[in-house]
ZAZA-978342 format. One record per residue (C-alpha): x, y, z; residue number from 1. Coordinates in nm, 3 decimals, m for minus. Layout:
# ZAZA-978342
[[X; Y; Z]; NUM] ...
# end
This chain:
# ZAZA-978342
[[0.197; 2.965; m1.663]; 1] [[0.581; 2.858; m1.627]; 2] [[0.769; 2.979; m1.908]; 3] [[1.029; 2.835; m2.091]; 4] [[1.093; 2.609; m2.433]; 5] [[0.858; 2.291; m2.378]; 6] [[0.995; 1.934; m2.369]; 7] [[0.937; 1.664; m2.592]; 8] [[0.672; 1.487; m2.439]; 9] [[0.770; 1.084; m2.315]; 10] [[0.570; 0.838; m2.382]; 11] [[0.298; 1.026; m2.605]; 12] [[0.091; 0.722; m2.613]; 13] [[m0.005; 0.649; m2.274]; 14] [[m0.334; 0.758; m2.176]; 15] [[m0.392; 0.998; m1.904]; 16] [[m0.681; 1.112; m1.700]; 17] [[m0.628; 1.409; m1.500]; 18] [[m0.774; 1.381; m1.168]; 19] [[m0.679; 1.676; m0.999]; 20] [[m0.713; 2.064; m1.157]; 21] [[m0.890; 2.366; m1.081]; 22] [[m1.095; 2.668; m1.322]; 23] [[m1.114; 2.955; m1.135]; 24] [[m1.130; 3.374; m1.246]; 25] [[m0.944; 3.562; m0.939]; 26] [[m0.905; 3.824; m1.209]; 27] [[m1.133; 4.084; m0.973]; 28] [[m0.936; 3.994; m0.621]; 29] [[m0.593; 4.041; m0.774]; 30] [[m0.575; 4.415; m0.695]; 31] [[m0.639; 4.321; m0.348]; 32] [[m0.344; 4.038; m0.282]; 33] [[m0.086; 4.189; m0.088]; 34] [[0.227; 4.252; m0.305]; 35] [[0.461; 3.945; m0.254]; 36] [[0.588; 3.716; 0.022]; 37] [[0.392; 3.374; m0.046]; 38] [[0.446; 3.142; m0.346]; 39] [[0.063; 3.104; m0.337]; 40] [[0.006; 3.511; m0.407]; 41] [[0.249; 3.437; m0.681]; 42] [[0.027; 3.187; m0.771]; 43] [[m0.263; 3.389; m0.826]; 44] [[m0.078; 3.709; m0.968]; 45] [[0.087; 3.466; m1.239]; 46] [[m0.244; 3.292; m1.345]; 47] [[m0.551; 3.474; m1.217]; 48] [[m0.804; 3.338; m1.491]; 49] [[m0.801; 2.984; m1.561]; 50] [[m1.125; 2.881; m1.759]; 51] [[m1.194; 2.635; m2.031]; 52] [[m0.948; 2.792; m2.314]; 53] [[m0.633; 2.798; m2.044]; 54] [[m0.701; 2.411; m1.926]; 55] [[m0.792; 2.324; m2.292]; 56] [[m0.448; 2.421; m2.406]; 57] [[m0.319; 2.223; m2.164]; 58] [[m0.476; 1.933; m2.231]; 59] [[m0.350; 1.980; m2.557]; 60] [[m0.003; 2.011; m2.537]; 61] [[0.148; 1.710; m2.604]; 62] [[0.000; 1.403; m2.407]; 63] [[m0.283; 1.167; m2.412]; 64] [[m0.499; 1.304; m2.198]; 65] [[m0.867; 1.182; m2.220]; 66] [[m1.080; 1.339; m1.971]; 67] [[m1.027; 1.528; m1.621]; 68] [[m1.169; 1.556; m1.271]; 69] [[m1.251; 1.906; m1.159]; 70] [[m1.155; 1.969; m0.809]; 71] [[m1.358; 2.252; m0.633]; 72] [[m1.156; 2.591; m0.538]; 73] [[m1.447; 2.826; m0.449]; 74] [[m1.511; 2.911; m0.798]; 75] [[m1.847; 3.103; m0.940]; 76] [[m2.040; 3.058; m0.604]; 77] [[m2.385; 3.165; m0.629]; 78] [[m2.395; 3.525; m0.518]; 79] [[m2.745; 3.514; m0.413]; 80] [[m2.971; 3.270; m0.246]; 81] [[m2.984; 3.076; 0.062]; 82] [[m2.593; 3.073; 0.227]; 83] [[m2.583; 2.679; 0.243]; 84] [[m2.699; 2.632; m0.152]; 85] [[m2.411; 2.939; m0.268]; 86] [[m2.171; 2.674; m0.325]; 87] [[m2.363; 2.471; m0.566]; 88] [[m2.268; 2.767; m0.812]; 89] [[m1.949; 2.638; m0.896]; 90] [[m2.116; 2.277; m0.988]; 91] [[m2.354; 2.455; m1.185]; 92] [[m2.037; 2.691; m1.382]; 93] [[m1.811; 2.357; m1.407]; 94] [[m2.097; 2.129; m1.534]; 95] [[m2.139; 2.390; m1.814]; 96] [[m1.803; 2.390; m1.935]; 97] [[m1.801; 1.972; m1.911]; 98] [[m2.059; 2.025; m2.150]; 99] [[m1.886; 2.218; m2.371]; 100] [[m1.633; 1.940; m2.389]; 101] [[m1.849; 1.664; m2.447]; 102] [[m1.978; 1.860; m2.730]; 103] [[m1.673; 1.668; m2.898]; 104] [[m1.640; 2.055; m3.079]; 105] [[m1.297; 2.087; m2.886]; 106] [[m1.142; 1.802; m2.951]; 107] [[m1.192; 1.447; m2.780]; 108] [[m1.104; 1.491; m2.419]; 109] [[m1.363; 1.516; m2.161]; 110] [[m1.267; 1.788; m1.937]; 111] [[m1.451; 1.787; m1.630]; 112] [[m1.592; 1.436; m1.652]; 113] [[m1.650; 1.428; m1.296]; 114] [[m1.673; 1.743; m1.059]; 115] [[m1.585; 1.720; m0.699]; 116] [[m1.748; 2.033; m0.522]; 117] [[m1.778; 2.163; m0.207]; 118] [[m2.060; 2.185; 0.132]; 119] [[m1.942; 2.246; 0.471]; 120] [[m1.992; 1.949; 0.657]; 121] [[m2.043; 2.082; 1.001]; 122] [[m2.420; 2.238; 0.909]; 123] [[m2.600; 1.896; 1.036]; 124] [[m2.706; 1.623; 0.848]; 125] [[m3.033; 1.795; 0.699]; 126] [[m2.885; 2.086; 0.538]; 127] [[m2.592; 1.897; 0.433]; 128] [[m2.801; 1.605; 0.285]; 129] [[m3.035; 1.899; 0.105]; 130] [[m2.690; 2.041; m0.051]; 131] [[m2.555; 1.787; m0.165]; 132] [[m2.865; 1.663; m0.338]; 133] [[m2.895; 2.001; m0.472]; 134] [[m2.520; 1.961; m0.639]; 135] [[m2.602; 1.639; m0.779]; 136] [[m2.875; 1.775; m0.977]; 137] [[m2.663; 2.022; m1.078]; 138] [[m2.416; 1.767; m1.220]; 139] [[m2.661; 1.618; m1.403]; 140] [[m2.470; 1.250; m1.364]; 141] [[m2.130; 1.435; m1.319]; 142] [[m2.089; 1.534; m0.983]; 143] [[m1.894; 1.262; m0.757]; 144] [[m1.830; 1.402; m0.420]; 145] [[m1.694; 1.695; m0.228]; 146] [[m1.376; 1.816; m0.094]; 147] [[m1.367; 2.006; 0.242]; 148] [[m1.004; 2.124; 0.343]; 149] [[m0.869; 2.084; 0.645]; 150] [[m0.530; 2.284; 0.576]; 151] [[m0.430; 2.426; 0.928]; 152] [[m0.085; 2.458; 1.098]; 153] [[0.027; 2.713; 1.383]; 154] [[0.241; 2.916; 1.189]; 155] [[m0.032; 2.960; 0.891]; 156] [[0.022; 3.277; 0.770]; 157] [[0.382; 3.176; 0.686]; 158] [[0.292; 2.863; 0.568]; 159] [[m0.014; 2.855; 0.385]; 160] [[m0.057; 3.239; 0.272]; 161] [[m0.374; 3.357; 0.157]; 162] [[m0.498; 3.030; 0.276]; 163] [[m0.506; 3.058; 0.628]; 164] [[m0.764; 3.115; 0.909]; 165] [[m1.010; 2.901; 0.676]; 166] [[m1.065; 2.657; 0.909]; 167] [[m0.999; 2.557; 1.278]; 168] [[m0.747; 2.330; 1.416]; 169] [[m0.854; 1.954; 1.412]; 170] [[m1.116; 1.984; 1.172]; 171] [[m1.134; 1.612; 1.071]; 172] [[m1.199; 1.509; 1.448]; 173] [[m1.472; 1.756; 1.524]; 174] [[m1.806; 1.607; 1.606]; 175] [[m2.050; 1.837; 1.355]; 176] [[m1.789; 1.798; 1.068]; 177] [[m1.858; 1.417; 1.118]; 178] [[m2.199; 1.457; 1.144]; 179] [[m2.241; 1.562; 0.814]; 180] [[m1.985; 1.313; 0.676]; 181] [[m2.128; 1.009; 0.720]; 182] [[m2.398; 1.122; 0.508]; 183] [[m2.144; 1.091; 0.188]; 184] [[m2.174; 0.751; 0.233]; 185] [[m2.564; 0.755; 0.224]; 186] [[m2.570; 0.932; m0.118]; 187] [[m2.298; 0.726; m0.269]; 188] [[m1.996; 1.020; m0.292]; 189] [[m1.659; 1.049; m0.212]; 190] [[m1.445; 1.292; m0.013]; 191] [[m1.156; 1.432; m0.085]; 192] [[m0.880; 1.548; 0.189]; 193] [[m0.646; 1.831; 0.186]; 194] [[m0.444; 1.878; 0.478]; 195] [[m0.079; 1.915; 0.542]; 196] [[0.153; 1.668; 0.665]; 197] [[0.153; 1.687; 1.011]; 198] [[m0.229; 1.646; 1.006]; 199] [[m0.188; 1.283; 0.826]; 200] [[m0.312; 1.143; 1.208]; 201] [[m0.647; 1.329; 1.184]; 202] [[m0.732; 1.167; 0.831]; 203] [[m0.621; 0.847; 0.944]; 204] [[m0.887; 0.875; 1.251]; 205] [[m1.159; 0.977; 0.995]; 206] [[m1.096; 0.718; 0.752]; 207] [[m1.084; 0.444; 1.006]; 208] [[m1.406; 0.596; 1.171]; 209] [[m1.606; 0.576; 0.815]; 210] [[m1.409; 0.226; 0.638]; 211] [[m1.693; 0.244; 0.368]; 212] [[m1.674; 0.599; 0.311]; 213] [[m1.410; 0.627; m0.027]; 214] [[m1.186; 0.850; 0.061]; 215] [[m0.889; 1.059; m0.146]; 216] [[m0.618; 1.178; 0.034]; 217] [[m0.449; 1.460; m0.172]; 218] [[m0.105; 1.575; m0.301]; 219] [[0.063; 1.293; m0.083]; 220] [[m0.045; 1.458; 0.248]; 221] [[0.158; 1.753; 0.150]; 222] [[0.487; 1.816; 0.282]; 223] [[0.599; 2.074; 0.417]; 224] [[0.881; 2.300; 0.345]; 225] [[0.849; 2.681; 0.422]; 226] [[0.741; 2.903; 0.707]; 227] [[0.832; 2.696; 1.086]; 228] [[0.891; 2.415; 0.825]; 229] [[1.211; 2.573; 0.612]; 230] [[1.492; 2.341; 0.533]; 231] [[1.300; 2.050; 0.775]; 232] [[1.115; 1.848; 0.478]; 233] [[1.386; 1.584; 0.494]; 234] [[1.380; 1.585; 0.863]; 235] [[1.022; 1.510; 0.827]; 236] [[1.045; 1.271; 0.560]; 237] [[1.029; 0.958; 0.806]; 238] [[0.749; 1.067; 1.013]; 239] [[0.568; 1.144; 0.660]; 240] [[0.657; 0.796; 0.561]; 241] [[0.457; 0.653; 0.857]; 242] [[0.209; 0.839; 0.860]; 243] [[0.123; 0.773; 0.508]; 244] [[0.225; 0.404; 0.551]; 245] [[m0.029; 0.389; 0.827]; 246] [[m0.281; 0.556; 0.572]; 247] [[m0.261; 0.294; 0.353]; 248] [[m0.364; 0.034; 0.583]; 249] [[m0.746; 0.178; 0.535]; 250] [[m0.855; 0.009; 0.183]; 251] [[m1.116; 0.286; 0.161]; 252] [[m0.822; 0.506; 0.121]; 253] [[m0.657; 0.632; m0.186]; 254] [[m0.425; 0.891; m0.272]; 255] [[m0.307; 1.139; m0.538]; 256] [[0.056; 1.165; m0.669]; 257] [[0.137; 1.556; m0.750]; 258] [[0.117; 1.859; m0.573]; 259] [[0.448; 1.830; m0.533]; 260] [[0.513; 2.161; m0.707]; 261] [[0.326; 2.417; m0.526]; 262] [[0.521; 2.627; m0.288]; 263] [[0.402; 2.469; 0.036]; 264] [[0.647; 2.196; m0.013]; 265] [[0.974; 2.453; m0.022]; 266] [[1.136; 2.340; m0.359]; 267] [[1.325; 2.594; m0.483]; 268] [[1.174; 2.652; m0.847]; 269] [[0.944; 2.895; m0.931]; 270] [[0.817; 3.035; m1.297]; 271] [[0.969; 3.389; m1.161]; 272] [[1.348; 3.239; m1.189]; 273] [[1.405; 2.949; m1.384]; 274] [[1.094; 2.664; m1.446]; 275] [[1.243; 2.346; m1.333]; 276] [[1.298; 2.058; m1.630]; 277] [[1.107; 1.741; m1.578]; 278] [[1.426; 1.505; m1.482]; 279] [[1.474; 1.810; m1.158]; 280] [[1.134; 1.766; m1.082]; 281] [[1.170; 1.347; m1.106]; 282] [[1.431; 1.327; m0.877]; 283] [[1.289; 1.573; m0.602]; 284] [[0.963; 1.397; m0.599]; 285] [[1.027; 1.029; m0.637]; 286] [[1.125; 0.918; m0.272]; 287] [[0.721; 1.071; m0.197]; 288] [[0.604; 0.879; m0.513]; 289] [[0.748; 0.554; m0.426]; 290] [[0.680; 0.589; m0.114]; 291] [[0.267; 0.578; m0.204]; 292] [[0.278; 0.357; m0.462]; 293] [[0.474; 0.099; m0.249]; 294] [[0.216; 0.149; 0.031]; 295] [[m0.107; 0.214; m0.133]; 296] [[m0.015; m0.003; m0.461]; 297] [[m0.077; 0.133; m0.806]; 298] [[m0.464; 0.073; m0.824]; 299] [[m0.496; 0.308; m0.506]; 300] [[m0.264; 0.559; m0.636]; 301] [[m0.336; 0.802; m0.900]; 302] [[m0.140; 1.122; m1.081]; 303] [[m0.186; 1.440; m1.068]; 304] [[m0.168; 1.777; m1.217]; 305] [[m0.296; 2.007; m0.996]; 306] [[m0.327; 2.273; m1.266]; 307] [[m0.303; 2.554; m1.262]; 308] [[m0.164; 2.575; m0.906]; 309] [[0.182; 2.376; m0.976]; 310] [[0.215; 2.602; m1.295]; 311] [[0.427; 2.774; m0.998]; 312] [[0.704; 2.516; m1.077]; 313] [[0.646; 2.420; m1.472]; 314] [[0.413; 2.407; m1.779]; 315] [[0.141; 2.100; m1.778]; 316] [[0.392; 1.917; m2.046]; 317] [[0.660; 1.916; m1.828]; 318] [[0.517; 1.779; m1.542]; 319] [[0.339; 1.484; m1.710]; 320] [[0.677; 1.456; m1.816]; 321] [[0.847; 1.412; m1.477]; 322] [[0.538; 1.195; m1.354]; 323] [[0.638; 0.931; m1.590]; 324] [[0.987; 0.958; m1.596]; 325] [[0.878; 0.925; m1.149]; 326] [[0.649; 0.546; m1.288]; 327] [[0.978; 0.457; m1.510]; 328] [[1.016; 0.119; m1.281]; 329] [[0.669; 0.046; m1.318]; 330] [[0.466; m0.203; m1.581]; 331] [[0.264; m0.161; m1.790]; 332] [[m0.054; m0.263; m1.629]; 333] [[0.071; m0.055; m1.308]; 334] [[0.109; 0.239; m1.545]; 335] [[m0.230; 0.175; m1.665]; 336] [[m0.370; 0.210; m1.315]; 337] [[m0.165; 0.503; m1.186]; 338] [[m0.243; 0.742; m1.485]; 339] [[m0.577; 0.675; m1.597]; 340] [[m0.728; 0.352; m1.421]; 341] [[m0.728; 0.429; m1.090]; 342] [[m0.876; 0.793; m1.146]; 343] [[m1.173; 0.609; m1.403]; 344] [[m1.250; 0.353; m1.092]; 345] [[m1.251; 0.605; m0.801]; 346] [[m1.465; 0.893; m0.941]; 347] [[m1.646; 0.624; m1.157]; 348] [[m1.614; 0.808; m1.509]; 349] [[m1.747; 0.714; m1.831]; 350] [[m1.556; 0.906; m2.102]; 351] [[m1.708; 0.730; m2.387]; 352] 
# end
């Protein structure tokens, strides 16, 4: 967690719905990170255990947040079983602690009202159809869709850390990842996208190949700014803007406004030298903010926390903080949509 005193918190009022975080207990795997020299190891060395108490003191800090989507990381797999089902362990762990929410015992947010897990789509269209049927049951009416990363560059080691070799180049194009797509559709879930900038052409191909497919495209496309990408992010900032532009001309499309904050994107605060304040934050990230909401409007757009993995930057408070201060030009209805309305509509929560 970032440290540092904690801003007042703007406008207290305004509900919130959290589409974006993560639980996870790395806790066991810590000993085995190497010893610095990616933001993400930082990452993990900073906050290795993030469960229900860590994300419920979040929640609690300050704004109006009403419920949350969890957003798979590879948490509590199954560690026996068929290979192709392990994954359904982390539905099965998240759906517990959504439970535990809705008891109404911790307050009245709904953590984890909707869970987006994970299947590799390139196992065919039977096992993937199996899977996924097996994760909705585990939801038991809470599990939306899946995310499958694409996150891939050249120089991956220096740019995505721990992260790399997950996946192959092109991911998004290949035939037996598609395969097992279009049976999201069939079932009636979404996918969600994470890949880095320069990939933004592969997600436009996908989303154009599946227009009824609902699609999220994550943490703006993520820019870039480390590794072959160091002091370039502005030099990339108009090919971005196309690309994302572009993007937005799919209306099955929408996209999440955060992420801004993890180390990928080469802004220079970190918890281990001095947290950045929300107004530093506003004025890094609004050009990419604007830049979505102008193209995708504010009923396709949606914020984000991306907790706890932009704790590398600043406590939950403080971002929420330099979202809004980011939606300042917006109205009220607009504001509506980006923090809570478009999040309810896309993942289709009931947080009653």
């Amino acid at each position: 967690m970032a440290t540092g005193a904690q801003e007042a918190v703007l406008e207290p009022d305004l509900p919130i719905v959290d589409p974006h975080h993560h639980l996870w207990d790395r806790r066991t795997g810590v000993k085995d990170l190497p010893a610095s020299g990616h933001g993400f190891v930082d990452i993990l060395r900073q906050q290795p255990c993030y469960l229900f108490p860590e994300l419920l003191a979040d929640l609690q800090s300050g704004h109006n947040v009403r419920g949350t989507v969890y957003m798979e990381c590879g948490a509590m797999y199954r560690a026996a079983g068929p290979q192709p089902l392990r994954t359904v362990g982390e539905t099965e762990f998240v759906n517990g602690v959504a439970a535990m929410s809705a008891s109404g015992i911790y307050g009245p947010v709904r953590a984890c009202a909707g869970i987006v897990g994970h299947v590799d789509l390139r196992q065919g269209a039977t096992i993937v159809e199996d899977v996924l049927r097996s994760h909705i049951a585990a939801g038991h009416g809470r599990f939306r869709g899946i995310r499958h990363s694409a996150a891939y560059d050249a120089d991956a080691p220096n740019v995505l850390g721990p992260l790399a070799g997950r996946v192959p180049e092109g991911l998004y194009r290949d035939g037996s990842f598609r395969e097992g797509f279009a049976v999201l559709h069939k079932l009636g879930l979404s996918f969600d996208a994470w890949l880095l900038e320069p990939q933004l052409p592969d997600l436009i191909d996908l989303a154009r190949a599946f227009p009824d497919t609902t699609i999220v495209c994550d943490h703006v496309g993520t820019p870039l700014g480390i590794g072959a990408y160091k002091g370039r992010r502005e030099e990339r900032f108009a090919t971005w803007r196309e690309n994302i532009r572009t993007l937005a001309k799919c209306a099955n499309v929408n996209v999440k406004l955060g992420g801004l904050a993890m180390p990928f994107c080469g802004f220079d605060w970190s918890y281990k030298n001095r947290p950045a304040s929300s107004a530093e934050l506003a004025v890094a990230w609004k050009p990419y903010i604007e830049t979505c909401i102008e193209a995708f409007g504010a009923r396709r757009a949606m914020f984000e926390s991306n907790f706890p993995v932009d704790s590398y930057s600043c406590d939950y408070a403080t971002l929420w903080n330099a979202l809004k201060r980011t939606a300042s030009g917006c109205t009220a209805d607009e504001k509506i949509a980006l923090f809570s309305g478009t999040a309810i509509r896309v993942y289709r929560l009931s947080l009653d």
